[in-house]
Backbone bond lengths (Angstrom), bond angles and torsions (degrees), N, CA, C in turn:
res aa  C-N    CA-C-N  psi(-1)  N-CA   C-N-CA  omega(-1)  CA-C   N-CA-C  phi
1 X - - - 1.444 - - 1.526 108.53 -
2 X 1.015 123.36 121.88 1.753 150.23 162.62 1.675 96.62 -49.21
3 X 1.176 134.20 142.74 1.350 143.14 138.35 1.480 130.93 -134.68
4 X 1.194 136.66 106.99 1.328 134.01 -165.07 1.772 83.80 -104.57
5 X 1.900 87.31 133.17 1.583 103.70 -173.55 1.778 83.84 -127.28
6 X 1.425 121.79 117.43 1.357 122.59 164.75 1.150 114.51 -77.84
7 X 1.372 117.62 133.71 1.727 147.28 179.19 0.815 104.39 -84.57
8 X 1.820 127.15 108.38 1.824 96.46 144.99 1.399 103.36 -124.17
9 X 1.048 124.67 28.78 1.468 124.67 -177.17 1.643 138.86 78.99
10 X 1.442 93.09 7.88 1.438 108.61 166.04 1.421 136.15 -92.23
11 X 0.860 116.98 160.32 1.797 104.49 -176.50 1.722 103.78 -70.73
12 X 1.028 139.62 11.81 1.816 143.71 -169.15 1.617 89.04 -113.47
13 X 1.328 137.10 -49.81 1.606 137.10 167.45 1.848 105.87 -55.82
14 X 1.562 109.82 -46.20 1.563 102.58 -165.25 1.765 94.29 -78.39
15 X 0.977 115.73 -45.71 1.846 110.26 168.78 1.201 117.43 -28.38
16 X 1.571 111.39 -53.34 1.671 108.99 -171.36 1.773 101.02 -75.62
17 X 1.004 122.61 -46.48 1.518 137.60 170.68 1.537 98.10 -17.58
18 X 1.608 102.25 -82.44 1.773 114.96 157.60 1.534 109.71 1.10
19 X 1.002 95.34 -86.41 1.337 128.35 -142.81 1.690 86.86 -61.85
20 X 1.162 143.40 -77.16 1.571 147.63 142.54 1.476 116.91 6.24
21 X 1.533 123.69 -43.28 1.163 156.95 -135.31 1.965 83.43 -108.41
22 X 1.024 90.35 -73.82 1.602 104.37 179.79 1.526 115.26 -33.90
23 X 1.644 97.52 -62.11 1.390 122.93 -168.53 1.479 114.31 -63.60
24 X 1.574 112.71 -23.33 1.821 105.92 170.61 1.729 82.73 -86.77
25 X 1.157 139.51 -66.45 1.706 132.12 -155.00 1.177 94.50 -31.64
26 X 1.460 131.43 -52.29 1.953 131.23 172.08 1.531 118.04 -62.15
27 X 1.124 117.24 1.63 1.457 121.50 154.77 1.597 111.07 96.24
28 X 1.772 110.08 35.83 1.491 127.03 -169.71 2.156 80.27 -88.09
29 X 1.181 77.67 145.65 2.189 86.44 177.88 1.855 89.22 -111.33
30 X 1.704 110.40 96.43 1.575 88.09 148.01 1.433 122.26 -145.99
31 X 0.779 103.13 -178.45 1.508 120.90 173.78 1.699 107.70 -84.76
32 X 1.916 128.45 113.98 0.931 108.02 162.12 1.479 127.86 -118.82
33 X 0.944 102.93 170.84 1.610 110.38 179.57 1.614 121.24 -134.50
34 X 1.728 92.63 105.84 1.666 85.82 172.83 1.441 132.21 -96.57
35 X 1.288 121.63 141.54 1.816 121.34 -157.83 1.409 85.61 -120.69
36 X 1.229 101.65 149.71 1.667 123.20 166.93 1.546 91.08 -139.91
37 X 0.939 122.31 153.53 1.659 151.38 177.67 1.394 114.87 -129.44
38 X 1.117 107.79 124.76 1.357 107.30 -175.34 2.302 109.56 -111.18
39 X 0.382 128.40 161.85 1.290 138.39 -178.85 1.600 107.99 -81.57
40 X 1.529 119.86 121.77 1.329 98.88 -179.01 1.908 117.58 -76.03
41 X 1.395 122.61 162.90 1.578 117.28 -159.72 1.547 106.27 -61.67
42 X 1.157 106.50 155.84 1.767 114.80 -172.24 1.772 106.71 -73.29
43 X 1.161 126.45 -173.08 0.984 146.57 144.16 1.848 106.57 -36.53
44 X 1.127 103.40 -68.16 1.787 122.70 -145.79 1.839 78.45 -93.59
45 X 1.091 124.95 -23.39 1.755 100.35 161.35 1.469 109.49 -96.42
46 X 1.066 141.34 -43.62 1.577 114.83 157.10 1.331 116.13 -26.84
47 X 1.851 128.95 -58.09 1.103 111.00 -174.99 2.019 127.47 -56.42
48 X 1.027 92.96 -32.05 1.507 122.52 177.58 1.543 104.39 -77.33
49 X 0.885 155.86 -44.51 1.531 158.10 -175.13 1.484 92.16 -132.24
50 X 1.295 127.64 105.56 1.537 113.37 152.84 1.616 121.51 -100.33
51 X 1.669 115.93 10.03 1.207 113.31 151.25 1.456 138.25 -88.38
52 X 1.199 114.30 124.76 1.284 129.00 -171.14 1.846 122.85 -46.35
53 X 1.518 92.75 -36.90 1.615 92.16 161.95 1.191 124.11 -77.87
54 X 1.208 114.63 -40.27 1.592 103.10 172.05 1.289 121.36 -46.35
55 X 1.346 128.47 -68.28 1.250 149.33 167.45 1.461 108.48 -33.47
56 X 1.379 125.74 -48.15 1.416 142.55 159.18 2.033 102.22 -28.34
57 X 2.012 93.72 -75.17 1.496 98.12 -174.84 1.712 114.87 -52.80
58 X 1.363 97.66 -33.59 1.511 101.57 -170.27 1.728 113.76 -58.89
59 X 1.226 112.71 -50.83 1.369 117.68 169.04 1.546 129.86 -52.85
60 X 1.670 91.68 -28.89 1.688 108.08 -165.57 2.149 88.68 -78.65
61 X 1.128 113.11 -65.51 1.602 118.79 135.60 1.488 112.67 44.13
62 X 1.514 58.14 -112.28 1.849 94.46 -176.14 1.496 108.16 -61.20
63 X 1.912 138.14 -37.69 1.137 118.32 170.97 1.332 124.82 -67.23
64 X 1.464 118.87 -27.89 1.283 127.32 154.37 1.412 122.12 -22.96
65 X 1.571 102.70 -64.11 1.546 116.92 -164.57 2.154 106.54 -55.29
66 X 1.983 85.39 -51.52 1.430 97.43 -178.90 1.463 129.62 -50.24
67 X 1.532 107.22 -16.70 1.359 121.05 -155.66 2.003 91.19 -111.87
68 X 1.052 115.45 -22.06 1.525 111.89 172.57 1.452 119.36 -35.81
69 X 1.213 111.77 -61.58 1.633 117.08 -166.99 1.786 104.28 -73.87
70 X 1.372 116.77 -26.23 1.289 122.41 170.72 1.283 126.76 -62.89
71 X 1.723 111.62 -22.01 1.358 125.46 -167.07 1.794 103.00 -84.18
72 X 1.818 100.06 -48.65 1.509 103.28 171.56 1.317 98.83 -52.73
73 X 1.099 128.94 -69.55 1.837 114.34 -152.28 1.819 109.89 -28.79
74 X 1.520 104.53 -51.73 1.406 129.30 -179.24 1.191 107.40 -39.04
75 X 1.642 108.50 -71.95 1.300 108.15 -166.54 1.367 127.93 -87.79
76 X 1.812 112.68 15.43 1.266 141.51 177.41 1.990 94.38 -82.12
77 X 1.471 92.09 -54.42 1.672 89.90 -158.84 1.599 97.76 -81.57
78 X 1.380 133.54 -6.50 1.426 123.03 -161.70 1.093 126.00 88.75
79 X 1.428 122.03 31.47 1.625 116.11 -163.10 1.259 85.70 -150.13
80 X 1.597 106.97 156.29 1.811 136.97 -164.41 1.677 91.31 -114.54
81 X 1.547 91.41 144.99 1.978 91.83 159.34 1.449 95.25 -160.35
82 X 1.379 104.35 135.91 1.565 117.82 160.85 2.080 124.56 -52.60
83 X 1.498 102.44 114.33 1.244 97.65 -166.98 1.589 93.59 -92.18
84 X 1.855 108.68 151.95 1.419 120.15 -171.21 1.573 88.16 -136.22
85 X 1.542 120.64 116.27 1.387 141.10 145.41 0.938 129.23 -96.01
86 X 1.481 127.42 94.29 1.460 146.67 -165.53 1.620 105.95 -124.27
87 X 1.633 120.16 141.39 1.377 121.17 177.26 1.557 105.92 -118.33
88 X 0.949 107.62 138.04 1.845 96.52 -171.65 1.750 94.56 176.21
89 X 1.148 105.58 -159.22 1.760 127.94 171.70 2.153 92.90 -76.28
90 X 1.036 114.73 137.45 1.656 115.70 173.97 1.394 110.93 -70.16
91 X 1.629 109.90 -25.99 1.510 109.12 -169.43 1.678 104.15 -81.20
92 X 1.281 116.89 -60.72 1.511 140.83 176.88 1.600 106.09 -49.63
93 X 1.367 113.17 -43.60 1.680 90.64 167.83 1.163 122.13 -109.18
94 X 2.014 121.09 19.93 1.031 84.03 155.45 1.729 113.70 -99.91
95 X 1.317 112.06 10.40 1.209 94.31 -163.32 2.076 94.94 -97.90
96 X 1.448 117.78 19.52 1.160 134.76 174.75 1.430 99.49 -83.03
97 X 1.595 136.57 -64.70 1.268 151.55 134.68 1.355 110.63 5.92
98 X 1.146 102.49 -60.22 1.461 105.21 -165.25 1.415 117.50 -65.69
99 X 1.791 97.24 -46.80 1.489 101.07 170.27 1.689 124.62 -55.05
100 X 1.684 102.73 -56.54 1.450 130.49 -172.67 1.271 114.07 -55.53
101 X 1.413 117.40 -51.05 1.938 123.08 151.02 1.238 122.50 -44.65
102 X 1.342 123.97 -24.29 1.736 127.80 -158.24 1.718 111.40 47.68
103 X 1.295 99.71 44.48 1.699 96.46 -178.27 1.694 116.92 -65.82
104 X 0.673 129.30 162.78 1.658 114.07 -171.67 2.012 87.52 -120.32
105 X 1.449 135.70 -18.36 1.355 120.39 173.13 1.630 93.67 -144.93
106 X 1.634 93.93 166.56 1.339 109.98 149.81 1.725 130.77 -134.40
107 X 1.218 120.46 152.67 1.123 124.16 -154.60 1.517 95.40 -133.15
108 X 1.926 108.68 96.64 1.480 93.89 175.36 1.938 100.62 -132.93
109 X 1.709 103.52 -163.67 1.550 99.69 -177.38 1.586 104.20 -106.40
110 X 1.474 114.39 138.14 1.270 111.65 167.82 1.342 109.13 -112.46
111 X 1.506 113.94 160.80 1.428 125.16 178.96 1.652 99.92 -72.97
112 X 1.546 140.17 -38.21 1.021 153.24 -165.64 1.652 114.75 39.47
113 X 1.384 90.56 67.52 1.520 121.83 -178.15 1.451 91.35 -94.11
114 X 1.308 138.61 -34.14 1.761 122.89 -172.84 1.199 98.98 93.75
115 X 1.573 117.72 177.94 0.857 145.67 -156.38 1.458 115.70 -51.50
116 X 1.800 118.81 -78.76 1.093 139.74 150.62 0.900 138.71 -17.90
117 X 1.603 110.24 -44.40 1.907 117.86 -168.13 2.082 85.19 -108.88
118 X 1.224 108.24 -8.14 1.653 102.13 159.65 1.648 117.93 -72.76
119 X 0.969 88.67 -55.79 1.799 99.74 -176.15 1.890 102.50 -68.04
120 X 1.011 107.05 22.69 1.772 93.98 178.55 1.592 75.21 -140.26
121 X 1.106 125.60 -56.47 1.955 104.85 -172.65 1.511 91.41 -77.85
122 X 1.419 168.79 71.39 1.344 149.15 71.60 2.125 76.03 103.92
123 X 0.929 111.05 24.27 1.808 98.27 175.99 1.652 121.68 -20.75
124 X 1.463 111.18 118.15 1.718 108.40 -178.52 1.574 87.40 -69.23
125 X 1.452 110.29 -41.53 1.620 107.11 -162.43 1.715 112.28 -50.18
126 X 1.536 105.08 -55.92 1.049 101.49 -174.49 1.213 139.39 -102.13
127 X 1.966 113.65 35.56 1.096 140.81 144.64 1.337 110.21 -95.08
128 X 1.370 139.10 -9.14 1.186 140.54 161.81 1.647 114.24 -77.55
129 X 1.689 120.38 -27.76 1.342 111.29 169.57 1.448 120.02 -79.02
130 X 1.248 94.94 -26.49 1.595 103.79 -172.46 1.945 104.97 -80.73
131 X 0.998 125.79 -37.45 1.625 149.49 175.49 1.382 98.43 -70.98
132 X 0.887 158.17 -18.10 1.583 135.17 -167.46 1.785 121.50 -132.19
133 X 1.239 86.30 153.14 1.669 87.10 -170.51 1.347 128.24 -86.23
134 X 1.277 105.18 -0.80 1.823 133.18 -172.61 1.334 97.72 -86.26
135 X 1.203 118.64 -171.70 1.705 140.06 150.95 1.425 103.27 -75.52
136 X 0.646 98.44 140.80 1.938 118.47 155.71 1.099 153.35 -109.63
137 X 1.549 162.85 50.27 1.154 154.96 -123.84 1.230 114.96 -136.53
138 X 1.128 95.87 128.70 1.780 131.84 -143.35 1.792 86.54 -94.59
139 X 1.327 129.46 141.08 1.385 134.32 178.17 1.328 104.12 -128.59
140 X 1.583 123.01 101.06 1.489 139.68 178.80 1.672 93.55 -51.70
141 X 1.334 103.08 155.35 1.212 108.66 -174.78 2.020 97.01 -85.37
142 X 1.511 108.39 159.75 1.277 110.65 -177.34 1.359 102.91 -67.92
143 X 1.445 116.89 158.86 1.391 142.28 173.08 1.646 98.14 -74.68
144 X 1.678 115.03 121.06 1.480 91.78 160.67 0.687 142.86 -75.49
145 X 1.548 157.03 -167.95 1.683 154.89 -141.19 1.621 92.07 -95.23
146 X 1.152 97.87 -59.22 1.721 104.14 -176.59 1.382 111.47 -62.10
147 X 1.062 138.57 -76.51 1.431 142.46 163.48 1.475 81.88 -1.01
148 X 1.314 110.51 -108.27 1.479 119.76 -164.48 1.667 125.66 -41.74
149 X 1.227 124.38 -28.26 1.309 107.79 156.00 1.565 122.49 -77.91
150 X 1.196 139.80 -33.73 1.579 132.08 160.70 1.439 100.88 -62.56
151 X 1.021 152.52 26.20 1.394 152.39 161.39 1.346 109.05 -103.02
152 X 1.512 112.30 -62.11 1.685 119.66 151.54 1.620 112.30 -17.78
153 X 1.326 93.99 -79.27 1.494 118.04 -175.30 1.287 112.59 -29.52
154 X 1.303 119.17 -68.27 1.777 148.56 168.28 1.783 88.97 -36.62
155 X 1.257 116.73 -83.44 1.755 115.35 -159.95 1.551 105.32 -54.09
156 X 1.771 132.36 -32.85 0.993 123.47 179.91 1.581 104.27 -67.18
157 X 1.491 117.51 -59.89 1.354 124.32 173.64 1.844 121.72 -9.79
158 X 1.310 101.05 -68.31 1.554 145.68 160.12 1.792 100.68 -26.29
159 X 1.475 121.62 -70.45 0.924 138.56 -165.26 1.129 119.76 -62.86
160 X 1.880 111.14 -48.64 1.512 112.19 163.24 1.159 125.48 -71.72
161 X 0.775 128.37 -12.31 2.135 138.13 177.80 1.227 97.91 -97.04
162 X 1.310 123.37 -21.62 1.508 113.01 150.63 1.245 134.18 -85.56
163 X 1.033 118.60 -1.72 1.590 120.92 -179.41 1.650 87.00 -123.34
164 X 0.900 119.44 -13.27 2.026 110.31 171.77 1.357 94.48 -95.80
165 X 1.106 139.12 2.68 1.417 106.30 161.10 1.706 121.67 -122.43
């Protein structure tokens, strides 16, 4: 099995990574592939660099940088993945990737804002579920430590005022 896991260097990309990471330790057999996308150069960096290689290295760069913390996870757990540096639209190449790899899934991070607060942030994620011909699975970002222990806290709370009354 093929999996293209998109990079962009945030902890919501290294989550889904995780999560992938996990899924061979349970004895999933795949093949991965990590993509970073880079943005093609602005206006105001053409004006500022109007050579094409530079701007070229700069992007090549910066996916580098994004793909660092992704590489430890890898070579933390024992596992290889094919890196893909592409500059384009994030949605359009990755779902170019998807085809051009023959990946059979993808495994990325969503904000899991829903519907609404998708359609106002332009979601790569959730033009990538709706766009692609694979499976998809979207990896909620983790709960933080705190969040989740005052949540604890709250249901135990709950429990004794329920059994005290």
């Amino acid at each position: 099995m093929k999996i293209l896991v998109p990079i962009d260097g945030t902890e919501l990309s290294h989550a889904a990574l995780r999560h992938v990471i996990e899924l061979v330790r349970e004895g999933l057999r795949a093949e991965l592939f990590l993509a970073n996308v880079q943005p093609p150069a602005s206006l105001y960096e053409w004006m500022r660099a109007p050579n094409p290689d530079a701007l070229g290295h700069i992007a090549e760069a910066a996916g580098e940088h994004a793909l660092q913390t992704a590489e430890s996870l890898l070579r933390e757990a024992g596992l290889d993945a094919t890196e893909l540096l592409v500059t384009g639209d994030p949605t359009h190449a990755l779902l170019e990737l998807i085809e051009s790899e023959g990946c059979d899934a993808v495994v990325m991070g969503s904000h899991g804002g829903g519907g609404l607060l998708s359609a106002f942030q332009g979601s790569v994620s959730q033009a990538i579920l709706h766009g692609s011909r694979v499976p998809v699975t979207l990896v909620k970002p983790p709960e933080p430590a705190e969040e989740s222990a005052a949540s604890e806290e709250a249901v135990a709370d709950e429990e004794d005022e329920a059994a005290g009354a």
